[in-house]
Residue frames relative to the residue before (quaternion, step in Angstrom):
aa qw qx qy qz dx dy dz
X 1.0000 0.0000 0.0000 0.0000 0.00 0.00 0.00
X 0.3711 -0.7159 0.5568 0.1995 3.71 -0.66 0.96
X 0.7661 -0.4922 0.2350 0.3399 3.63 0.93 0.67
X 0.3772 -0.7212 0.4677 0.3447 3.83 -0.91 0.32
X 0.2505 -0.7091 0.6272 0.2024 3.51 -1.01 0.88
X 0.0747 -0.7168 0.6917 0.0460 4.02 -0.77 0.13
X 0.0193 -0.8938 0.4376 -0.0961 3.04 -0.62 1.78
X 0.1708 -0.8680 0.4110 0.2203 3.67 0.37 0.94
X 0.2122 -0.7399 0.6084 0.1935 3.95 -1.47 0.65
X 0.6284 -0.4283 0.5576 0.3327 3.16 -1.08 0.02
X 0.7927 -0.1876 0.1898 0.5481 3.91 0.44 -1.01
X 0.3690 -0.7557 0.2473 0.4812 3.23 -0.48 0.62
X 0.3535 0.6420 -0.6394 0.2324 3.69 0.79 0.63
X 0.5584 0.4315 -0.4245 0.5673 3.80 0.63 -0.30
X 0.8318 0.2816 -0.3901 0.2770 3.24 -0.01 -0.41
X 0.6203 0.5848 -0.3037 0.4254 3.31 1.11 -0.09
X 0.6611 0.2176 -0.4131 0.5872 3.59 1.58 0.28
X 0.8952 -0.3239 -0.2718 -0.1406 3.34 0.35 0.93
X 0.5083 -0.4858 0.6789 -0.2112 1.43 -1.86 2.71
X 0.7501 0.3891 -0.2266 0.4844 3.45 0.37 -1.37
X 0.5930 0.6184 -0.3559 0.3731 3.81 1.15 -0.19
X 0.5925 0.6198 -0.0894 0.5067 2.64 1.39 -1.57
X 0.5732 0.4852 -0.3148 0.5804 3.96 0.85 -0.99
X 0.6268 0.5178 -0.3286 0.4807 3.66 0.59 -1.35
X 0.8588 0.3741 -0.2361 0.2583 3.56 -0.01 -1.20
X 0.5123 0.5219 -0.4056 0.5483 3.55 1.67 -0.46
X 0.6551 0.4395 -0.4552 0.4128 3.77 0.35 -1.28
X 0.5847 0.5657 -0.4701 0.3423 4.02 0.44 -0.48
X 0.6742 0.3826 -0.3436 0.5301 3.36 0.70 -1.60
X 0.5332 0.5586 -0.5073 0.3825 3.87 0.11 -0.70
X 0.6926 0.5025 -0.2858 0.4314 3.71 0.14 -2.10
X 0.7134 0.6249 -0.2423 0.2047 3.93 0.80 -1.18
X 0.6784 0.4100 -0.1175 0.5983 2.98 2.27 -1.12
X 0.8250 0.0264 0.0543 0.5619 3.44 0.86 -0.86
X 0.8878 -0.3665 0.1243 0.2491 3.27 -1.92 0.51
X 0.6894 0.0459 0.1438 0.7085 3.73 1.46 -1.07
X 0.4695 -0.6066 0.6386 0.0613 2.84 -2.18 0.73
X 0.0268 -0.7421 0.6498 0.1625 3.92 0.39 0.86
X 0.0472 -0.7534 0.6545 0.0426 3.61 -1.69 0.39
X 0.0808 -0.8739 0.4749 0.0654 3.44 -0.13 0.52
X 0.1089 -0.9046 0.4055 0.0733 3.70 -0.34 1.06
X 0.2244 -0.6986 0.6252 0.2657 3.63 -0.91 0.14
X 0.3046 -0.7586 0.5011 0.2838 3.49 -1.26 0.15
X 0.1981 0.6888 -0.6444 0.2666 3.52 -1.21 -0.23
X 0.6694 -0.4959 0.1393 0.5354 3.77 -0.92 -0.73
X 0.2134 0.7812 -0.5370 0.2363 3.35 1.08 0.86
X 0.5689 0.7090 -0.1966 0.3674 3.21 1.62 -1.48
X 0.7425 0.2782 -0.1119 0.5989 3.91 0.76 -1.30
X 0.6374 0.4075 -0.4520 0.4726 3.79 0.83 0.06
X 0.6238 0.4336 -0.4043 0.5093 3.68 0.86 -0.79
X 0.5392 0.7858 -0.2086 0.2197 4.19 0.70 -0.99
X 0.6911 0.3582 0.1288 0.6144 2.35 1.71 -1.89
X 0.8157 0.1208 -0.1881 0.5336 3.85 1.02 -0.32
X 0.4288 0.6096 -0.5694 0.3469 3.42 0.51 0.48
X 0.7094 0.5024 -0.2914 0.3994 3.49 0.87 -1.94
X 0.5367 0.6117 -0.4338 0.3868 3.99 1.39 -0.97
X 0.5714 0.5649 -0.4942 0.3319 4.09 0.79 -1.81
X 0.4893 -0.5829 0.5861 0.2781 3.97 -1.30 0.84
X 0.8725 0.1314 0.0037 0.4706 3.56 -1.63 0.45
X 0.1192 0.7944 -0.5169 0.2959 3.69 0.83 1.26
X 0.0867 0.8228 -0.5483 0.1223 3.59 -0.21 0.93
X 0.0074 0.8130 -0.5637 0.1458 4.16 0.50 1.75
X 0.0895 0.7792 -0.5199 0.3385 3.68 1.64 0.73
X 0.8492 -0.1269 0.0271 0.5119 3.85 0.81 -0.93
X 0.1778 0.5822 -0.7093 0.3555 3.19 0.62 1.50
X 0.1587 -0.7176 0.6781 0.0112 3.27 -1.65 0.36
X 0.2677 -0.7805 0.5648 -0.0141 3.44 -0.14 1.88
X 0.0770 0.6543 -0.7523 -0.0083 3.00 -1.69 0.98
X 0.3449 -0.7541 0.5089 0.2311 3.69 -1.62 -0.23
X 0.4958 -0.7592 0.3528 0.2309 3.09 -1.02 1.44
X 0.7207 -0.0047 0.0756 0.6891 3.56 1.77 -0.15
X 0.3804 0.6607 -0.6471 0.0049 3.44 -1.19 0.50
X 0.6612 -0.5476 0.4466 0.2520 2.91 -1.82 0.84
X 0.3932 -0.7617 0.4876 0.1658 3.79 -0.73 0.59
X 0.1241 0.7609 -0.5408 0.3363 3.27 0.63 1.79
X 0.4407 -0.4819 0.4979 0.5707 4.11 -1.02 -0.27
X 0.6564 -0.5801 0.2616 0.4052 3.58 -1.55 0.66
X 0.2737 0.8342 -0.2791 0.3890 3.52 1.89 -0.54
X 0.7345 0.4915 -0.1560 0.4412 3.94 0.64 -1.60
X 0.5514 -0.6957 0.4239 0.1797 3.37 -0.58 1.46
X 0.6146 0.4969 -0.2852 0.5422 3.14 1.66 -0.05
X 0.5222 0.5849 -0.4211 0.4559 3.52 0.74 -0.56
X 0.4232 -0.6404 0.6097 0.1977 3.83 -1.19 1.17
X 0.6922 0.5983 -0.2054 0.3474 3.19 0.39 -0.81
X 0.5505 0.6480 -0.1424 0.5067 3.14 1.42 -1.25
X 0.8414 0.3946 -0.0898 0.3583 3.26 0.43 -1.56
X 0.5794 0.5209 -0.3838 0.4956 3.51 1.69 -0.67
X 0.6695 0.6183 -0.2015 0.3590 3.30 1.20 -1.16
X 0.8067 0.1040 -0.3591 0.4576 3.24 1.40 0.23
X 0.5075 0.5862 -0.4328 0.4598 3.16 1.26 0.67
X 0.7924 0.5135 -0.0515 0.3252 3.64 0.93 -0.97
X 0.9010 0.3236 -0.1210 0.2623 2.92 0.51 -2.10
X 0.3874 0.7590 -0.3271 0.4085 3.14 1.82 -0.01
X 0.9738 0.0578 -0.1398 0.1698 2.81 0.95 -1.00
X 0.4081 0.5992 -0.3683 0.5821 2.96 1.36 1.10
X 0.3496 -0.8872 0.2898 0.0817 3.42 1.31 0.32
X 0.0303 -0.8588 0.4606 -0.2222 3.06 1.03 1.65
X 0.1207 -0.7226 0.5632 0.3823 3.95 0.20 0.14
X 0.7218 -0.5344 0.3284 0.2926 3.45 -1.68 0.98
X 0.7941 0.4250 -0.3155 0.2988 3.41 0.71 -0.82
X 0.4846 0.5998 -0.3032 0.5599 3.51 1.72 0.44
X 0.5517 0.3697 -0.4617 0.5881 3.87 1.14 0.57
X 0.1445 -0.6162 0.7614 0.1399 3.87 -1.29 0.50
X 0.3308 -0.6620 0.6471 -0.1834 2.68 -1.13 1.84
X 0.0024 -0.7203 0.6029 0.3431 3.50 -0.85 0.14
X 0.4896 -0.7392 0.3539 0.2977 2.90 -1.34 -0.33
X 0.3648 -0.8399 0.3699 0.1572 3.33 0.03 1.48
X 0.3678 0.4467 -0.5475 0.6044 4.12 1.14 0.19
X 0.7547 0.3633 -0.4399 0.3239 4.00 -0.61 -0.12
X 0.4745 -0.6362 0.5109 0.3304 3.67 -1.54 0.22
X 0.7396 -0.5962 0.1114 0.2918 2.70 -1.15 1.15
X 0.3487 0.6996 -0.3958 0.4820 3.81 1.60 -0.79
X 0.8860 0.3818 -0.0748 0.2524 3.21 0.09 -2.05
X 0.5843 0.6143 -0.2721 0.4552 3.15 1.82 -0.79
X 0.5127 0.6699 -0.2733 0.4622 3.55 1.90 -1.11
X 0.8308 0.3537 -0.1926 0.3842 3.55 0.88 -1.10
X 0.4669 0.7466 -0.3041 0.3635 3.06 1.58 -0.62
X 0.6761 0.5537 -0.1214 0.4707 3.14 1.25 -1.79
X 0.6923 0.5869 -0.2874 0.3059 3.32 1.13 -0.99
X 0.7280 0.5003 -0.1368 0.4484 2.73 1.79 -1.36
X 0.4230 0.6357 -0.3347 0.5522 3.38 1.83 0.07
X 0.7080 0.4352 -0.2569 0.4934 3.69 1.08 -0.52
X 0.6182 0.5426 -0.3015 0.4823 3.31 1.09 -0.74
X 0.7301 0.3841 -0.3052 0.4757 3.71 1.11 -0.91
X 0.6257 0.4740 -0.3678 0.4985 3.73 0.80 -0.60
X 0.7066 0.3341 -0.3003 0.5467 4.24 0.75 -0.22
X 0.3797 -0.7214 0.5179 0.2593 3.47 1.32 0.44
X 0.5765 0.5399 -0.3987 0.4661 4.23 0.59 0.71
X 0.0198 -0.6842 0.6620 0.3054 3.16 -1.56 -0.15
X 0.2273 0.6892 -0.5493 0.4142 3.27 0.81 1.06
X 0.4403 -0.5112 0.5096 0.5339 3.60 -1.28 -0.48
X 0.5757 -0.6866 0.4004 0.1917 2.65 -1.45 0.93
X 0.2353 -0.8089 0.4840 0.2368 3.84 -0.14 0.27
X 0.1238 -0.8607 0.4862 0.0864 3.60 -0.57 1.09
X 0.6216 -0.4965 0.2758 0.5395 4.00 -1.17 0.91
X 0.7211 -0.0140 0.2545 0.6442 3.22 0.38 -1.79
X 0.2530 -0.6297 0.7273 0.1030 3.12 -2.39 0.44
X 0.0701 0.7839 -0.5673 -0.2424 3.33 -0.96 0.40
X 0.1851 -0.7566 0.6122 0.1364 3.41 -0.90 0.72
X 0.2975 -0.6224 0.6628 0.2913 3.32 -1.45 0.29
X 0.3724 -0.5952 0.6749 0.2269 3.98 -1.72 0.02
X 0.1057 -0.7153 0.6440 0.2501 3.72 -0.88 1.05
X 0.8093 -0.4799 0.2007 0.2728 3.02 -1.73 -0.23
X 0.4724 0.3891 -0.4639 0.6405 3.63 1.80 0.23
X 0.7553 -0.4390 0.3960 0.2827 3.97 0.02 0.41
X 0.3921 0.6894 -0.3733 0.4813 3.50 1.67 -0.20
X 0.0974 0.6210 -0.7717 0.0964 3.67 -1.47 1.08
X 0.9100 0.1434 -0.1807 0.3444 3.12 -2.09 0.39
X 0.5070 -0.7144 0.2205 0.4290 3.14 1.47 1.15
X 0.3066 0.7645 -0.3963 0.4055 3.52 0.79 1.42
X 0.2567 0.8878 -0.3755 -0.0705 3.56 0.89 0.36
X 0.8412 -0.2582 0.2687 0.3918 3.33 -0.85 -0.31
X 0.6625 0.0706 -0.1607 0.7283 3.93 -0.50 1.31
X 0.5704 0.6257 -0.5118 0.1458 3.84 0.11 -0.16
X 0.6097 -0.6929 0.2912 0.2517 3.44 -0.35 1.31
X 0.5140 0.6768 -0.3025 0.4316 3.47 1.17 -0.49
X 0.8156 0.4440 -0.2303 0.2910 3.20 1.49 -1.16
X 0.6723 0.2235 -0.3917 0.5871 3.56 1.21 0.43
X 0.3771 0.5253 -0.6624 0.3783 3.65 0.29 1.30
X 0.3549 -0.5609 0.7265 0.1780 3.45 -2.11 0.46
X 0.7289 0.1289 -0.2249 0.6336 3.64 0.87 0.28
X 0.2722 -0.7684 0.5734 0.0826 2.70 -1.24 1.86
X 0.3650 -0.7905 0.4550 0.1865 3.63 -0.56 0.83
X 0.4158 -0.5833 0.4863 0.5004 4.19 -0.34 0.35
X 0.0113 0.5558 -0.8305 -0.0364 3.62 -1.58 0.35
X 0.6823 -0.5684 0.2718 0.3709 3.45 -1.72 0.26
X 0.6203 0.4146 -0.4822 0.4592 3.51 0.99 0.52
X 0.4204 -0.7042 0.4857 0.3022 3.95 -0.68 0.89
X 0.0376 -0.8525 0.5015 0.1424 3.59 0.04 0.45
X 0.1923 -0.6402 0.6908 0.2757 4.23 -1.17 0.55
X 0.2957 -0.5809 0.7540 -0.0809 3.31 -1.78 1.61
X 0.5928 0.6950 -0.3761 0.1553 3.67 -0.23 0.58
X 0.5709 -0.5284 0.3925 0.4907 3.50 -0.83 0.74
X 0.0260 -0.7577 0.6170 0.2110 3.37 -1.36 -0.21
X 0.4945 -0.4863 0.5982 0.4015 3.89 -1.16 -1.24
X 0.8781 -0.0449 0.0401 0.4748 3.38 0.15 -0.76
X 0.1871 -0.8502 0.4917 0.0193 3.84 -0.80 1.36
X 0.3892 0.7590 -0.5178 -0.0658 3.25 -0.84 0.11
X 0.4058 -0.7913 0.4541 0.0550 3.12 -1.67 1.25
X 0.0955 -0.8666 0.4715 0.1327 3.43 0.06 0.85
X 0.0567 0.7312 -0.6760 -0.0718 3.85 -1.42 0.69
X 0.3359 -0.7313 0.5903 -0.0637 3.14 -1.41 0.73
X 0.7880 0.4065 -0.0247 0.4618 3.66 -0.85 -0.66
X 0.3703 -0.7636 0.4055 0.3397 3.86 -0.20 1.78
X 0.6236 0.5750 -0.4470 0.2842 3.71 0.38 -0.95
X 0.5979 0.4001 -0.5009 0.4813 3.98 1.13 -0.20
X 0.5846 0.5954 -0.5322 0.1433 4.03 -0.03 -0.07
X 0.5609 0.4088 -0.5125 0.5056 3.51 1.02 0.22
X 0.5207 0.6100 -0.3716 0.4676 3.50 0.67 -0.44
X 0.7409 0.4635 -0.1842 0.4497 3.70 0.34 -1.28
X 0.6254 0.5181 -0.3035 0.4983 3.35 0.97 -1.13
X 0.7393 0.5053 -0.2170 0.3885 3.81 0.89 -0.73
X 0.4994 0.5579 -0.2861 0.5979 3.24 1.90 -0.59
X 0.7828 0.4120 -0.1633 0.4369 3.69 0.01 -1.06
X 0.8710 0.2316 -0.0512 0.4303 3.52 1.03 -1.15
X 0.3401 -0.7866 0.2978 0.4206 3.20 2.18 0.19
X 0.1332 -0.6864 0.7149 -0.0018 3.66 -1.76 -0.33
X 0.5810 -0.6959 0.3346 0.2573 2.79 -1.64 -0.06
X 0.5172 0.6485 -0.3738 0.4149 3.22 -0.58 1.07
X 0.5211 -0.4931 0.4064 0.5658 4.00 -0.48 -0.25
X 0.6353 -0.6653 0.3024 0.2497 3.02 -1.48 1.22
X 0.5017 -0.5944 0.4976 0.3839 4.06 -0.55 0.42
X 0.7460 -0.4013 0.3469 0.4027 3.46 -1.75 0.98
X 0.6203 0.6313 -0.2919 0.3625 3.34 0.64 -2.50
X 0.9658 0.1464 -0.1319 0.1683 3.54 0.27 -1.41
X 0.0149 0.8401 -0.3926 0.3740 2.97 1.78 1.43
X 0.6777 0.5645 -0.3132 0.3520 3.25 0.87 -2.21
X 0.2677 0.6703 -0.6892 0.0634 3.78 -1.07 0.78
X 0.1992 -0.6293 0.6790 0.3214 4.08 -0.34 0.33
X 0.5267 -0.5563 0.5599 0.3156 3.15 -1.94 0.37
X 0.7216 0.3621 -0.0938 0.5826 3.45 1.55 -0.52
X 0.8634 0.3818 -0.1671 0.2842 3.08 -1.50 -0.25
X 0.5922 -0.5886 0.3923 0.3860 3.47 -0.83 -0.81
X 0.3749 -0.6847 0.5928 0.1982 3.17 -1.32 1.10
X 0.1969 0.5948 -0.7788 0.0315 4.15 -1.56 0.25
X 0.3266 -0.4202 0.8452 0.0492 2.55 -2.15 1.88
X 0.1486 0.7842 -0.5663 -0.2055 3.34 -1.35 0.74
X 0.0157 0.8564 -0.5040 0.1113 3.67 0.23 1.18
X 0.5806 -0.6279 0.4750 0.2074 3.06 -1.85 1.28
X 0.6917 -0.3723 0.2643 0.5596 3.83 -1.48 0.54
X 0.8148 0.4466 -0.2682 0.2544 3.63 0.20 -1.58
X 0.4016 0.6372 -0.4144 0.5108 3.72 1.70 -0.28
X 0.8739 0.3362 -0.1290 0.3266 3.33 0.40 -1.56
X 0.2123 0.7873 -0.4798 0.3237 3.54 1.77 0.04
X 0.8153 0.3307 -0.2436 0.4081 4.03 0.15 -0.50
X 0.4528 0.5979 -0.3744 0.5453 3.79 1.64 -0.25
X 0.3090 -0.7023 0.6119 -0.1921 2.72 -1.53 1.86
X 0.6065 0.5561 -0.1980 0.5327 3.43 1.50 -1.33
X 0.5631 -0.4648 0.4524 0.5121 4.07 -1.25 0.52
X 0.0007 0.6342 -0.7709 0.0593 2.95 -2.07 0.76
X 0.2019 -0.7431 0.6131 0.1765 3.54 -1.00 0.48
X 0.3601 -0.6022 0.7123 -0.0155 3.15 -1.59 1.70
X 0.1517 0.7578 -0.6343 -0.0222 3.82 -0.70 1.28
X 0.6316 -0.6844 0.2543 0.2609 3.19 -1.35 1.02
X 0.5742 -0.2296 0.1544 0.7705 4.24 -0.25 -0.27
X 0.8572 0.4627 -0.0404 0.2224 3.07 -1.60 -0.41
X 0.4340 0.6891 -0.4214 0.3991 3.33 1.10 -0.36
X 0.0363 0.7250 -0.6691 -0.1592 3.36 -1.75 0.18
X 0.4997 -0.5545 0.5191 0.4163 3.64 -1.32 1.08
């Protein structure tokens, strides 16, 4: 891993175009070497910030991006809860992803089955039965430090075998990461992820790829309690 960069906006409008730059500029280098761009997403307010700036980035071409999820809850796609659901009507329309390039699970199956199904949806779309290895992830951080629907004390986190619970969760190396926070009530939280404390370590600050690149991207008031470098870029910048 070439290290973690921790980048601070003004609001997350700046930071939400660019994010959507940033999404733009990996899926190039990706598109430049090989067949497809895999992205995996989480939802929350990742969902109306990606929605809203992705479709804005100029000369957008998701013809061979290849969408996966970093977690979703096993609801019909209908359920305000259902990731999937929510990009699909906020997103996938427009940016014009063709359908058979999103893995979906499938929420008519039990949860066991829905766990393998997906898996085996990942294995055929990365053409492996290895793990698959994705471009980038983006995860968001709630407010107890909990991501990819991992929270704190959660038993999953000092197992080597992840068992299926009713959210399907993706475990997977990747190339490029990034973690977005937002919203002032996470800066004692954030400050404890990034700069540790006492106690076992928080879901949030687990996330290390074995590769690639790490980005915290978090807004002034997130970062209001951070002591440790951070980089402040100016309008316009790109990571």
């Amino acid at each position: 891993m070439s290290g973690r960069r921790v980048v601070v906006f003004p609001s997350v409008a700046e930071l939400g175009s660019t994010l959507a730059q940033l999404v733009s500029s990996r899926a190039e280098k990706a598109l430049n070497t090989g067949a497809s761009f895999s992205l995996g997403l989480s939802g929350g307010s990742l969902v109306s910030i990606l929605s809203k700036e992705l479709p804005a980035v100029p000369n957008l071409d998701c013809s061979r991006w290849l969408i996966g999820f970093c977690d979703e809850r096993l609801v019909p796609f209908t359920d305000p809860e259902s990731t999937y659901g929510l990009y699909k009507n906020q997103l996938f329309g427009k940016i014009s992803i063709p359908e058979e390039r999103i893995l979906a699970i499938d929420p008519s199956l039990p949860v066991q089955e829905c766990a393998d199904d997906y898996a085996g949806k990942l294995s055929k779309a990365f053409n492996t039965e290895q793990i698959p290895v994705f471009d980038m992830l983006l995860l968001g951080m709630g407010p107890d430090g909990h991501t990819c629907s991992l929270f704190p004390d959660h038993p999953l986190l000092q197992c080597s075998i992840y068992p299926t619970y009713y959210t399907i969760l993706l475990i997977l190396p990747l190339s490029y990461l990034c973690v977005m926070g937002n919203v002032i009530f996470k800066a004692p939280i954030l400050k404890q992820v990034l700069e540790g404390g006492e106690g076992p370590a928080l879901p949030a600050a687990l996330v290390a790829p074995r590769q690639g690149e790490l980005f915290w991207l978090v807004d002034e008031p997130a970062a209001a309690s951070l002591t440790s470098q951070v980089e402040r870029p100016g309008p316009g910048a790109r990571l």
